[in-house]
Backbone as a ProteinNet text record, in pm:
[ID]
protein_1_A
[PRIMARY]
XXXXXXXXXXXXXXXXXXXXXXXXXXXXXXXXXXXXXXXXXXXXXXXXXXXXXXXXXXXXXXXXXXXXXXXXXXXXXXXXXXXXXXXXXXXXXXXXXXXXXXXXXXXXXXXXXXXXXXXXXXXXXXXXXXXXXX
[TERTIARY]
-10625.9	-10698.2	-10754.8	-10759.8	-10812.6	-10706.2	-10594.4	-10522.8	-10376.1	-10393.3	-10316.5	-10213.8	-10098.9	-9944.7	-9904	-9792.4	-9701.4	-9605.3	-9466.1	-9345.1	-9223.6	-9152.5	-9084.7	-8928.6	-8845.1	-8705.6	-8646.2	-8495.6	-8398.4	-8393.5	-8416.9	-8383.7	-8521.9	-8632.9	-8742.8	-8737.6	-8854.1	-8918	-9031.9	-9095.6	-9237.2	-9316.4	-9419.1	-9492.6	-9634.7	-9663.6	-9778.6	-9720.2	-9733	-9667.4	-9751.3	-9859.3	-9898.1	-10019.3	-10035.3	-10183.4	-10122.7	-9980.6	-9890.8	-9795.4	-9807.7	-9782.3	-9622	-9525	-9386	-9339.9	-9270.8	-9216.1	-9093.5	-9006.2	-8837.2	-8809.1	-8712.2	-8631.2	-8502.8	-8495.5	-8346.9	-8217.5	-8160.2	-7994.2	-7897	-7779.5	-7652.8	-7565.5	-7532.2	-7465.3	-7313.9	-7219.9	-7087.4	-7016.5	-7040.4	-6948.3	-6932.2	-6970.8	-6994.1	-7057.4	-7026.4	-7179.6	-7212	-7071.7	-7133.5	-7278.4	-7249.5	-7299.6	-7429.6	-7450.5	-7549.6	-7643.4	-7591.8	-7654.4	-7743.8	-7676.6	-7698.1	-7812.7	-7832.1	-7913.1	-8050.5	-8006.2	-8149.3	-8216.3	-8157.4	-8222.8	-8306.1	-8253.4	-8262.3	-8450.3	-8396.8	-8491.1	-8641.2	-8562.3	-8691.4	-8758.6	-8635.3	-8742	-8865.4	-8780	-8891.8	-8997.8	-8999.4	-9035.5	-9199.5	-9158.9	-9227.8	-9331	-9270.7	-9305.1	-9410.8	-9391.5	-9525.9	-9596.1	-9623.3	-9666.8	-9769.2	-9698.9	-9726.7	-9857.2	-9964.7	-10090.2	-10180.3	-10124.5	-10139	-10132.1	-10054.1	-10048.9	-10051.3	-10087.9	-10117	-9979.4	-9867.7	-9749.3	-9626.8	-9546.2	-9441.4	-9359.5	-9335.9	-9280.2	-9103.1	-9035.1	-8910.1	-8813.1	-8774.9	-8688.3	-8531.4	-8495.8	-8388.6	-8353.2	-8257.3	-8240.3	-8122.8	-8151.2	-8046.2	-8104.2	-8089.2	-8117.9	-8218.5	-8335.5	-8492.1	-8503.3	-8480.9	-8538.1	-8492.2	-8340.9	-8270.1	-8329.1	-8376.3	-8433.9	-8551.7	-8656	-8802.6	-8745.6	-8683	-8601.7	-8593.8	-8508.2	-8499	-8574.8	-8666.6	-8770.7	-8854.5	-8878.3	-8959	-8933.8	-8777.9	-8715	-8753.4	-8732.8	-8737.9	-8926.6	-8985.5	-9119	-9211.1	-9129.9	-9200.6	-9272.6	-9232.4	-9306.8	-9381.1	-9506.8	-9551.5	-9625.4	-9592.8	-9656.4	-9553.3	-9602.5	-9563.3	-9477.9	-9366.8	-9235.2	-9210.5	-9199.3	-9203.1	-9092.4	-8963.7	-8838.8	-8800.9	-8728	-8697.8	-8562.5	-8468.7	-8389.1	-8349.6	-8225.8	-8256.6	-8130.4	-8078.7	-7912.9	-7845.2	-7860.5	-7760.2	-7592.9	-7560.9	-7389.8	-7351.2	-7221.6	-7176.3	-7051.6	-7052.1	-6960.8	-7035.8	-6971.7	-7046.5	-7104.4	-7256.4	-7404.9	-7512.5	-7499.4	-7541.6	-7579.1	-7702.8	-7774	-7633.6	-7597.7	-7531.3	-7383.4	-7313.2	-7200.7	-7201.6	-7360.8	-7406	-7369.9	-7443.9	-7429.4	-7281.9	-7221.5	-7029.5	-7010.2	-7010.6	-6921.7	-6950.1	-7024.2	-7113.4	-7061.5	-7000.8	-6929.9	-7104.6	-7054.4	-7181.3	-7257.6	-7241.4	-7369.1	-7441.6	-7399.4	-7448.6	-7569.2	-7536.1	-7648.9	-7745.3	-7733.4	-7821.6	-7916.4	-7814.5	-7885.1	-8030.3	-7960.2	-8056.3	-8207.5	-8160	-8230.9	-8381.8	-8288.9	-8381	-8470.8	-8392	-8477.5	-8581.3	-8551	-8634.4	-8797.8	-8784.9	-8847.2	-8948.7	-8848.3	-8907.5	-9043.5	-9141.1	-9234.6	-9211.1	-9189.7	-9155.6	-9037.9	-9008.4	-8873.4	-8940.2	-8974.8	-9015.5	-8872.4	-8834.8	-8747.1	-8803.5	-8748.5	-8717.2	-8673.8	-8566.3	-8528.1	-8447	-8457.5	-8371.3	-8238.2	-8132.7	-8036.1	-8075.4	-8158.7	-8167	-8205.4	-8315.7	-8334.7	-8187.3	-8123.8	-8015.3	-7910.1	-7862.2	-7784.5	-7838.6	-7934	-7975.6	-8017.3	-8064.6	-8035.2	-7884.6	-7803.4	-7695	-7626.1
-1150.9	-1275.2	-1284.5	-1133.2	-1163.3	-1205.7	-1232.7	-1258	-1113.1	-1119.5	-977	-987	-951.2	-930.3	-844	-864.5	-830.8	-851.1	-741.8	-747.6	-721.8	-759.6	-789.2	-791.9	-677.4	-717.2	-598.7	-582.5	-512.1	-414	-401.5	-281.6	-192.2	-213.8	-129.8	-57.5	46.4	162.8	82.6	114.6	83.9	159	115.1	152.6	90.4	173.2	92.1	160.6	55.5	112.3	17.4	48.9	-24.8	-112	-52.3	-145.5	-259	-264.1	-411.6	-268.4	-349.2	-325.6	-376.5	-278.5	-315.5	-326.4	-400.3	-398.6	-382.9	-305.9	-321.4	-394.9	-497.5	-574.9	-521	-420	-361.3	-469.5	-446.4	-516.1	-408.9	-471.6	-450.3	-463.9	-324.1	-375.7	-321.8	-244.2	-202.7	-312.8	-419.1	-525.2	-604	-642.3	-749.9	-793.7	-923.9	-989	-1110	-1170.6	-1269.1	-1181	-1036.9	-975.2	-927.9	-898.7	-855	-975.8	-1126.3	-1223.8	-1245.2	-1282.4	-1287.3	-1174.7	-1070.4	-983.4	-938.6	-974	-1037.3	-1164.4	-1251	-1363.8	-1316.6	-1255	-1203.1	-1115.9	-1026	-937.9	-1018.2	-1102.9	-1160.2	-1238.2	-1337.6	-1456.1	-1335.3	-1251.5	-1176.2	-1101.1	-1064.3	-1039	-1168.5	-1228.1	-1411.2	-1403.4	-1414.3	-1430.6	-1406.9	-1258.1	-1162.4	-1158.4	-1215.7	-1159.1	-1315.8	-1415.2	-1538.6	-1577.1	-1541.2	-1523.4	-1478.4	-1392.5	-1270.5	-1358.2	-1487.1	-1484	-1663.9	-1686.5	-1840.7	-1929.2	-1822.3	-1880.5	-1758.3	-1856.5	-1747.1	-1797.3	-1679.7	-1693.3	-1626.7	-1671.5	-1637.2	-1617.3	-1493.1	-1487	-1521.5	-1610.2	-1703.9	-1781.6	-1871.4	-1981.5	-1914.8	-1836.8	-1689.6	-1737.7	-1611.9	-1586	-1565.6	-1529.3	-1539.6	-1716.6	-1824	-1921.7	-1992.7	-1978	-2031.3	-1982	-1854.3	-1872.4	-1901.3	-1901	-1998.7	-2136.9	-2178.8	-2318.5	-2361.2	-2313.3	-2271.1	-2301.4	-2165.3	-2131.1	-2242.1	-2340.2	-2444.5	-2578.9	-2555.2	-2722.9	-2693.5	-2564	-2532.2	-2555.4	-2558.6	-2566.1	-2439.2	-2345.8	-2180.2	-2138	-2205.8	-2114	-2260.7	-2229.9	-2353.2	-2318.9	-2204.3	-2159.1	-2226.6	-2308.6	-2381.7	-2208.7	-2296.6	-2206.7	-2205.1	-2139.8	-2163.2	-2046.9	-2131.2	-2029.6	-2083.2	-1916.3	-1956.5	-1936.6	-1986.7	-1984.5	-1891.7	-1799.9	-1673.3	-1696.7	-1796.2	-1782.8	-1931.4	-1992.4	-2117.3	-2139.9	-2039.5	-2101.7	-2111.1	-2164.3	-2174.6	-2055.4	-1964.7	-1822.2	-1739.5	-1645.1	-1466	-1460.7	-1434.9	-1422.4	-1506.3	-1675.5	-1765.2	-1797	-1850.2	-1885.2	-2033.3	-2082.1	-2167.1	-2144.5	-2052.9	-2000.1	-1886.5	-1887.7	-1856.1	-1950.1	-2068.5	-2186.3	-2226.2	-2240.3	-2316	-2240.1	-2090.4	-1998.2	-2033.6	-2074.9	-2062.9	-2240.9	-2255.5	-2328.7	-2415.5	-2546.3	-2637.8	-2672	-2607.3	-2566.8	-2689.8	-2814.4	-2936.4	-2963.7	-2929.4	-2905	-2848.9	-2725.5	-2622.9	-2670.5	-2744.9	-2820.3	-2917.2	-3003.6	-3055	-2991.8	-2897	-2837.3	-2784.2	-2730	-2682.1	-2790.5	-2903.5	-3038.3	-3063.1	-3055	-3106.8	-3007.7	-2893.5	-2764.9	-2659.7	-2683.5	-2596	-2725.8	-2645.3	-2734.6	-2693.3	-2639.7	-2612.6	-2515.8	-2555.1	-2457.6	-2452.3	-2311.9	-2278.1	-2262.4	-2369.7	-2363.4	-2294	-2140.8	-2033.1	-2073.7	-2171.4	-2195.5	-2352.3	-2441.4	-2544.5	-2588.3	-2463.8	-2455.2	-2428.4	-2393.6	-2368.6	-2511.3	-2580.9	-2683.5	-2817.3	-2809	-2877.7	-2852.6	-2779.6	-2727.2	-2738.8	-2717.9	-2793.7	-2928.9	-3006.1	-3152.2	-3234.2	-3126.4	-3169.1	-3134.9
-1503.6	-1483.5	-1341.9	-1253.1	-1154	-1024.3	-1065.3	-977.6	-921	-778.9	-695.4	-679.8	-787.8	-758.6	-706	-590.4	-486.1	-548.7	-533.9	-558.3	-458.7	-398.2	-264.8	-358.7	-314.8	-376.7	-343.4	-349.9	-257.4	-341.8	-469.4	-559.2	-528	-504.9	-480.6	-411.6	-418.1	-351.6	-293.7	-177.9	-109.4	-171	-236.1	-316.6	-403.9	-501	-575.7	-740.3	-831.8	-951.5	-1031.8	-1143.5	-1209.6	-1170.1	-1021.8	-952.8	-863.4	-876.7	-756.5	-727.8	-558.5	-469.1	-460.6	-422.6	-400.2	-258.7	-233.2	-104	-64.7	-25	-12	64.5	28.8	153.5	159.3	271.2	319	327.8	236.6	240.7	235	355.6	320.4	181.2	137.2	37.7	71.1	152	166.5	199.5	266.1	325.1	277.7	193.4	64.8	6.8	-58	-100.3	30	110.4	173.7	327.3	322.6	438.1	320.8	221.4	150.6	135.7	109.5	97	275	348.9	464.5	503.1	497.2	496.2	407.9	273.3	226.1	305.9	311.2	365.3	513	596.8	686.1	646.2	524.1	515.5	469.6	377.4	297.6	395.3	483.4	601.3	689.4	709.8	810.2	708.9	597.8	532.6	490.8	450.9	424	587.5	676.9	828.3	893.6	858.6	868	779.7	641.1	558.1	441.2	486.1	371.1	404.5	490	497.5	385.3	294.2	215.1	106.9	56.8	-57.5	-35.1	-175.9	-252.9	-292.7	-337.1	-426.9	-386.2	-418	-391.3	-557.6	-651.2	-764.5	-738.3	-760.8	-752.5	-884.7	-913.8	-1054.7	-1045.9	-1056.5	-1035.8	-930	-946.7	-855.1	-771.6	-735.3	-602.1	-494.9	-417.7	-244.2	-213.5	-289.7	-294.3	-274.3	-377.5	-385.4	-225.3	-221.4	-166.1	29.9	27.9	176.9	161.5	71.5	31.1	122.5	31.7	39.6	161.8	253.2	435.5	547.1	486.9	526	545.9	418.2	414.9	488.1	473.1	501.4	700.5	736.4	893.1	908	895.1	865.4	869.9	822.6	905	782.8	653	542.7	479.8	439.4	363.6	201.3	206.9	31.7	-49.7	-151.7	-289.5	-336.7	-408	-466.4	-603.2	-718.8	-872.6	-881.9	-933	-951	-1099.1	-1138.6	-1255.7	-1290.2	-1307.9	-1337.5	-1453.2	-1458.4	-1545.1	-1671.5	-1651.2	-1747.4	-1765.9	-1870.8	-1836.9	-1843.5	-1859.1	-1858.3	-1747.4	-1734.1	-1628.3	-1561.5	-1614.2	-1589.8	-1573.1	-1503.7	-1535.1	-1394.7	-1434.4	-1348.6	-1396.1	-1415.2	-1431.5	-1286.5	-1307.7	-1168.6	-1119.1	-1224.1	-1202.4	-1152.1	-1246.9	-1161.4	-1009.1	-971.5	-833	-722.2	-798.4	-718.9	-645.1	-793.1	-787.2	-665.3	-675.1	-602.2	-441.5	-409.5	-250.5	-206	-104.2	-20.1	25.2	-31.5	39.1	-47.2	-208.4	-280.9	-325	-291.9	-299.9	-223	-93.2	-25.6	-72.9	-139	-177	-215.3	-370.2	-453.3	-404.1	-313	-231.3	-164.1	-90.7	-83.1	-184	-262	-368.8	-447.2	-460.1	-499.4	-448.6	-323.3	-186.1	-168.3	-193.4	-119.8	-254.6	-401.3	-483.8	-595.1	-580	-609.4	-797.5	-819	-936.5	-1013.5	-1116.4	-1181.1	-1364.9	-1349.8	-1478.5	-1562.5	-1703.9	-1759.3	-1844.9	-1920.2	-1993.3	-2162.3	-2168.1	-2264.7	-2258.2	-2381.3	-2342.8	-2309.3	-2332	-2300.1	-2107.4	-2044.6	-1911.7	-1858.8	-1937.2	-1836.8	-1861.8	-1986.5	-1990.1	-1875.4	-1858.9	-1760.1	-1632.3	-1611.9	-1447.9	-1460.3	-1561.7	-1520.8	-1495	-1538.4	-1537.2	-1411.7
[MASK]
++++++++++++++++++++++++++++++++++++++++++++++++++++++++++++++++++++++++++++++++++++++++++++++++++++++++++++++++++++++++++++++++++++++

């Protein structure tokens, strides 16, 4: 439709695959997850920093550590591109964006945050948007 996708995420290669362009954001992964989290954020803010010139939207695939330094980023006033995250799982166990949330000390805030900052949340299925109104 004319429109130039960029892909930015810790599992990538720097590259071009398909005509979009990939970008790696280097994370720690031996020390944990609280030093792996911390280090995406790290990667992606500087990442965003240099780079949100380049683009219209920032799309985010779950309500993780992507949305959550968008989120940051925005509330600090350094990033101003509109945010569309999607939330990937509704239960509340496992690798539910939601049992992401529980686990992380403050996550009320988060919440806030994310209220505050994400201009949109593409709900997937109705079991997803039930569970986050709740």
């Amino acid at each position: 439709m004319g429109h130039r996708v960029e892909i930015a995420g810790h599992r990538l290669r720097n590259g071009v695959r398909e005509n979009i362009r990939l970008h790696r954001l280097k994370v720690v992964y031996r020390l944990g997850r609280g030093v792996r989290g911390l280090t995406y954020f790290f990667s992606l803010a500087r990442f965003l920093l240099a780079n949100q010139r380049r683009y219209d939207v920032i799309y985010a695939r779950f309500l993780g550590e992507a949305t959550i330094t968008v989120c940051v980023l925005k509330a600090l006033g350094l990033v101003r591109l509109p945010i569309v995250s999607v939330p990937g799982a509704a239960g509340k166990q496992g690798k539910s964006d939601f049992a992401f949330f529980a686990s992380i000390p403050g996550h009320p805030l988060l919440v806030h945050l994310i209220n505050n900052h994400c201009e949109c949340i593409n709900f997937i299925n109705p079991q997803i948007e039930s569970a986050l109104r709740s």
